[in-house]
N, C-alpha and C positions, 0 to 999 in steps of 0.2 A: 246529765243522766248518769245513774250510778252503772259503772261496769260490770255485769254478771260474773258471781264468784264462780269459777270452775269446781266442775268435779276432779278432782285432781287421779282419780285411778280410772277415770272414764279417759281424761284429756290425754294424759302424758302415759299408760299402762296398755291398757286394752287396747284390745285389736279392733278395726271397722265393721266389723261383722259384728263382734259384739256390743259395741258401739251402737251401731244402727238395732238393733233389736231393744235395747233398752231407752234409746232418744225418745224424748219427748213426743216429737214427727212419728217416729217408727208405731210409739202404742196408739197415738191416736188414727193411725192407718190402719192397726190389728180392730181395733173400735170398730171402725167404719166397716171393718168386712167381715167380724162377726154380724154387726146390723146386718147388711146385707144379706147373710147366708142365711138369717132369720126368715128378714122377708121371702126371698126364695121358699124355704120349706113352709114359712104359713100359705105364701099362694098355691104351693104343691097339695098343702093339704086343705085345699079350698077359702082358705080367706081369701077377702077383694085385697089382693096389693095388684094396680097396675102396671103392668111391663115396663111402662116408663118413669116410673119409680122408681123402679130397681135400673134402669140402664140411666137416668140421669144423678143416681147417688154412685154409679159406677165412676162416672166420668168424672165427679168431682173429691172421689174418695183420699186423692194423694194433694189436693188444695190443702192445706194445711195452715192456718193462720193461729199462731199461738195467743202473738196478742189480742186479735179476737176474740178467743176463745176466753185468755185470763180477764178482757175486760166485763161478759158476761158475767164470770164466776164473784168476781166482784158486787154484783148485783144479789146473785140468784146463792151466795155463798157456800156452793155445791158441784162441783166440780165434773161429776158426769152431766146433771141437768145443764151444765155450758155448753158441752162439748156437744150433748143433744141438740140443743138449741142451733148452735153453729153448724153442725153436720145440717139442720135441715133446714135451717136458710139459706144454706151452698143447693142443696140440692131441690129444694123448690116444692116438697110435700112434709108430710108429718105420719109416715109409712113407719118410720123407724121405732123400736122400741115397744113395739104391742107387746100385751099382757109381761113387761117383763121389769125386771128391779134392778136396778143398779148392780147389786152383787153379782145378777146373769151376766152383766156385762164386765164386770172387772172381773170379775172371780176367773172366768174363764181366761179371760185375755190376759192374765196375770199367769194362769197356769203355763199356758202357749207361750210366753216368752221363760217361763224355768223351762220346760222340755223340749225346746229348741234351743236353748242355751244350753241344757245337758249332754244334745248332741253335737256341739262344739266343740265341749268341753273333751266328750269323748273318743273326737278324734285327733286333738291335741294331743290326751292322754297315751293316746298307743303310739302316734309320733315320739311320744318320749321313750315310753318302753321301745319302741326299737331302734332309738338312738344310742340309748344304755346298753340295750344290747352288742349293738355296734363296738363299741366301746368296751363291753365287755369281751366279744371275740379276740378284737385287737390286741388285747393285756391281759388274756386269760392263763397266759405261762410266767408273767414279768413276775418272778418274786416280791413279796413287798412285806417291809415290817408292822405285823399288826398287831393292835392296839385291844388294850381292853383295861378300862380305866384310863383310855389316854395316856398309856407306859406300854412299852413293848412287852411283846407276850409270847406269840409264839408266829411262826411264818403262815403268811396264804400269798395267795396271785392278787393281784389286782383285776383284775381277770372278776375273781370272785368277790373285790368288796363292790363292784360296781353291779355284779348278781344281784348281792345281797340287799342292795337300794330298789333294785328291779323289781324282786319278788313280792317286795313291801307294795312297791304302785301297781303291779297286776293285781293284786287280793283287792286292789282299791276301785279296779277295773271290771272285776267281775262284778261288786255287786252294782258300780253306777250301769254296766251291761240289762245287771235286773231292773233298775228303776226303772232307767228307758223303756224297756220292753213291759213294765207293768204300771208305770206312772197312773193315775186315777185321776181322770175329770170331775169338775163338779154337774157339767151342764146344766140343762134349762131347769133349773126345779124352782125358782117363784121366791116369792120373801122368806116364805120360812123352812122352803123344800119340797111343798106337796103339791105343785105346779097348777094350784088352783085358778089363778087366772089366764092361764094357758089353756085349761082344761072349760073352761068358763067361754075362752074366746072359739075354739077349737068345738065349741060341743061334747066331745068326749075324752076320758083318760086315755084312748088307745092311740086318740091322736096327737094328743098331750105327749106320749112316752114316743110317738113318731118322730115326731119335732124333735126331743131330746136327741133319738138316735143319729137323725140327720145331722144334726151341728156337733157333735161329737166325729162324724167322719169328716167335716170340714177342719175340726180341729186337730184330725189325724191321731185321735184316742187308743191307746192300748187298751185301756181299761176306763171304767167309771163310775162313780161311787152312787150306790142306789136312795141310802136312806138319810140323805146328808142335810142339813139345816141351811141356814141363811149364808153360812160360807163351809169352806171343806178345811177337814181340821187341820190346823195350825203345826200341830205333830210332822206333815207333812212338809212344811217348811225346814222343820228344823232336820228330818230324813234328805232333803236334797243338801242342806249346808254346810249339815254333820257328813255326807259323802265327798262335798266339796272339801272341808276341811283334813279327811281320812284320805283324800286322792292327792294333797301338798303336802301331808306328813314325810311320803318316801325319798322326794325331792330335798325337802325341805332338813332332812338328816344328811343326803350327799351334800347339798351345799356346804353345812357346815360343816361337814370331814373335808372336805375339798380347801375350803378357808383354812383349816388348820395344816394342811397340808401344803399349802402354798407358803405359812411361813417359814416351814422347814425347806421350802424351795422343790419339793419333790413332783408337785404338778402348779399348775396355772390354769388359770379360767382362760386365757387366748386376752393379747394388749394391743385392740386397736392399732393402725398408724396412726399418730396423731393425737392420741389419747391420753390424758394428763391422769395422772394419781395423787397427785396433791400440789396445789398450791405454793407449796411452800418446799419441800421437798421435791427434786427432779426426779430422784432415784427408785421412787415408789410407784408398784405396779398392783394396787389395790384388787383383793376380789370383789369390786363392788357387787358384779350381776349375784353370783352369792350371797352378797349381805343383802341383796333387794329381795331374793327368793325369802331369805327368814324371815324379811320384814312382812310380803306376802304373808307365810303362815301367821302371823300372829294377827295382822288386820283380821286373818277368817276365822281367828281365835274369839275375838271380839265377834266377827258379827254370828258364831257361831251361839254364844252366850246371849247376845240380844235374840235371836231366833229360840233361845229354850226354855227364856221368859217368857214365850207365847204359848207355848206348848201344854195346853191343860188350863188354859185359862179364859176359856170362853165362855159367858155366859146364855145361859140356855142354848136355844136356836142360833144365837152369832151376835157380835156386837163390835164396834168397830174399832176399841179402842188399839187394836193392832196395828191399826193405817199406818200409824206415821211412821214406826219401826222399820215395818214390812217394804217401806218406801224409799228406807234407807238401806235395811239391810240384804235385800235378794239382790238389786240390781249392783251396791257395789261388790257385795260375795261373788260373784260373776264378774265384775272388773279385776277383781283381786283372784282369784285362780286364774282367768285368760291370762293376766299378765305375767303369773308365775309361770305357767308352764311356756310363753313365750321365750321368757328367758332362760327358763331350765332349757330349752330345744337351743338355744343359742351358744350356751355354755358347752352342752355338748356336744355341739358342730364345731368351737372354735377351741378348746381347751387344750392344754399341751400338758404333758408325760416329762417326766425329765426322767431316764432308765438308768444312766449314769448316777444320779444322785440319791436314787433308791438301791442302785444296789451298793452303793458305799455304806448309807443307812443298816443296811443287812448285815453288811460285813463287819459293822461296829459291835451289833448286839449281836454278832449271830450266838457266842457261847451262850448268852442269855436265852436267846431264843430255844433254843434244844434241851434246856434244862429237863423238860419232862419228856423229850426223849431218851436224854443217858439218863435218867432217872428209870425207863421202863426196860433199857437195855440191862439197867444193872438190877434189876428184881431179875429176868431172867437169865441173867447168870448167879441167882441164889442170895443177892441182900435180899433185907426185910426190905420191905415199902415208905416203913416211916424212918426208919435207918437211914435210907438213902436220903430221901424229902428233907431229914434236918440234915445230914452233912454239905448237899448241893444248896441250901437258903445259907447256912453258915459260911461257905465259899463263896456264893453267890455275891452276898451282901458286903462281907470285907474285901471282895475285889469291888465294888462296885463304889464302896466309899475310898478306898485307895485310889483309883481312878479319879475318883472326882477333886481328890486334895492334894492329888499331882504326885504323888507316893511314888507310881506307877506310869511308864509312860505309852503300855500297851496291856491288851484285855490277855491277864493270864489262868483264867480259872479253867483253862482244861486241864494246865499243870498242876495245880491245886488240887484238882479233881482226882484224877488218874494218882497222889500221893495216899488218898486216904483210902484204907481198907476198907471201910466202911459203902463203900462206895463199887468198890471190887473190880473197877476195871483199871485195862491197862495204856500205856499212854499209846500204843498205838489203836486199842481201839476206839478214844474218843478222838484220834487224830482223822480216824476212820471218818467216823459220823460226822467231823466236822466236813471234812472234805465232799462229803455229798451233803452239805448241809442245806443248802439253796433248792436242794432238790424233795424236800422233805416236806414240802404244802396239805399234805394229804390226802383229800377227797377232793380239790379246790378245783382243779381242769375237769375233772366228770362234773362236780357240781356247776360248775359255769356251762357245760355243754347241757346237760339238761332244761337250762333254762334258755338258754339260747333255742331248745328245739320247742320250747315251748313258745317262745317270743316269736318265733316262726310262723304259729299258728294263727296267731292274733295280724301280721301283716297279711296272712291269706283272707283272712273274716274281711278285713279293713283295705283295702288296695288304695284308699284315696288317702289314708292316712299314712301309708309309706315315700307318696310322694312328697308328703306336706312339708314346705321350707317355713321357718320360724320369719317374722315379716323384722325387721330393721325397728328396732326400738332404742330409744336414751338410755 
């Protein structure tokens, strides 16, 4: 017998919760209790379903026989009429399924596992923001040398590059906040949306649009789309992916500053006991869970792309050619963020700081770093602007190649500085500014405290996601 290929981001990534909502078992249980909440509202609105119809498809709704079921499909080469079939030979009537289409049945049951998938998602997602927060508090004073081009630039906190990730995943949070709270069902609308055999079985429209509302509160609907065809548009797949994708971009930039930061040795993702970094080398203390987080982003790159190929591409009322995409790509886009922000929550429970060797880093470039501060000290003591700008890049640059070709065996461009007139200050006042130079971040502690009082906000909305611990993954 050939051994079942795994899904490799369901197997070794995702979490059991998300796991079980996209399992095979899980949709064909979401199946059976949509059936069910049917029958319920057709016998509320007067069809003959027997009471024990509905209590013996209760009892067998969690029997779940796959190979069953695929041996049917084999036959019947239609995948809901198997699962039909098998649900009601488990359960002993042919109650199931009136006036209704396949699409009733998947369309919904396929929406119900994205928006309860979204709300996973969304309380992973504020667990991170107020782990980065955390993290943010913690390192909101450490000076640190920042980057812009990836070359030092000018001084911030750490404090605030880890804001600055933060700020990125709240924007990502408010609007997946909106989806949830407005997500759009298709419900009971019929082959091509105008609920005609429902309306047919039911007697009339009023209890047509009944039925609809009823299985829509089974499915626990915010919203739900009135004028919709044979399936609900495809755009809307690509609105949950594209958020899934917008809610791993914030992460997915701290990791890779974090990576490059680790090989200046300035932080660490956190090194297991017992944890190898390579094969062959002892010495090495890899950022893997980082380099798993970009790998993340770019899978939901992909299935981002396979989702926008669907998008506008339906024929008339609905056609199926989306199936097999859609089959691949919702439920692993949903393995692939749970596992990302798994291990973003792990990274930043476990990651180290080295302060010592950030502040060495500082103290290398600091002349560098303040260049446009004695550059704005010395406009207000009466240079021109561009005066100054060319003498401190001219000083700048040939300390900076003298440094590097060993000329020099220390950074002397305050001297340099403080000699040219042009420039107009004197060497004690850029001995000055050097001296509070570490202190010189700017907005960088207020801007970290504001968003910390805003990260605030979101553990009060959320309480179950301030407790939430990231689960033990590879």
């Amino acid at each position: 017998m050939t051994t079942p290929i795994p899904n490799v981001l369901a197997d070794r990534y995702a979490s059991s919760a998300m796991r079980d909502l996209w399992s095979p078992e899980g949709k064909v249980i979401l199946e059976r209790e949509f059936w069910i909440a049917v029958m319920k509202a057709q016998r509320d609105l007067g069809l003959d379903v027997p009471d024990d119809a509905i209590e013996s498809s209760e009892r067998v709704k969690t029997l779940v026989d796959l190979d069953a079921i695929n041996e049917r499909e084999k036959v019947t080469k239609h995948d809901v009429k198997a699962r039909l079939e098998e649900f009601a030979s488990k359960a002993g009537h042919q109650h199931a399924h009136k006036g209704m289409t396949s699409r009733d049945l998947t369309e919904n049951v396929e929406q119900l596992q994205v928006h309860r998938s979204l709300g996973i998602v969304l309380e992973k997602g504020v667990a991170s923001l107020l782990a980065l927060a955390k993290q943010a508090d913690d390192h909101k004073t450490l000076p640190l040398t920042a980057r812009s081009h990836n070359v030092p630039a000018q001084l911030t906190t750490l404090g605030k590059r880890f804001a600055m990730h933060g700020e990125e995943l709240e924007r990502s949070l408010d609007g997946l906040v909106r989806l949830c709270a407005t997500y759009p069902f298709r419900g009971l609308k019929g082959a091509v949306g105008t609920r005609l055999d429902q309306i047919t079985l039911l007697g009339n429209i009023e209890k047509a649009e009944q039925l609809d509302d009823l299985l829509l509160q089974h499915l626990g609907s915010p919203g739900s789309l009135q004028t919709v065809g044979q399936v609900y548009p495809r755009s809307l797949d690509f609105e949950a992916v594209s958020l899934l994708f917008r809610l791993a971009s914030g992460p997915a930039s701290f990791a890779k500053t974090l990576r490059i930061a680790a090989g200046h040795e300035l932080m660490g993702e956190g090194f297991a006991k017992g944890q190898t970094g390579s094969s062959a080398m002892p010495h090495k203390m890899n950022s893997r869970s980082c380099e798993r987080i970009n790998g993340f982003h770019a899978i939901l790159s992909g299935h981002l792309a396979m989702v926008s190929s669907l998008s506008g591409d339906q024929w008339n009322e609905g056609d199926v050619s989306c199936s097999v995409v859609r089959r691949v790509a919702l439920p692993d886009a949903f393995y692939a963020i749970d596992g990302l922000l798994e291990t973003f929550l792990t990274v930043l429970v476990q990651m180290e700081v080295f302060p010592e060797v950030i502040g060495a880093e500082c103290r290398r470039y600091l002349p560098f770093l303040l260049s446009t501060t004695i550059m704005m000290e010395a406009v207000k003591a009466g240079a021109g602007r561009e005066d100054a700008h060319a003498a401190i890049k001219e000083h700048a640059v040939s300390t900076v190649r003298d440094l590097r070709e060993g000329r020099i065996a220390s950074n002397d461009l305050p001297s340099r500085l403080a000699a040219d007139d042009r420039v107009g200050l004197s060497v004690e006042a850029i001995d000055l500014l050097l001296s509070e130079g570490e202190t010189r971040v700017g907005a960088a502690v207020r801007q970290v405290d504001v968003f910390l009082e805003r990260s605030k906000s979101w553990g009060e909305r959320y309480p179950d996601a301030v407790e939430y611990k990231p689960a033990s993954i590879l």
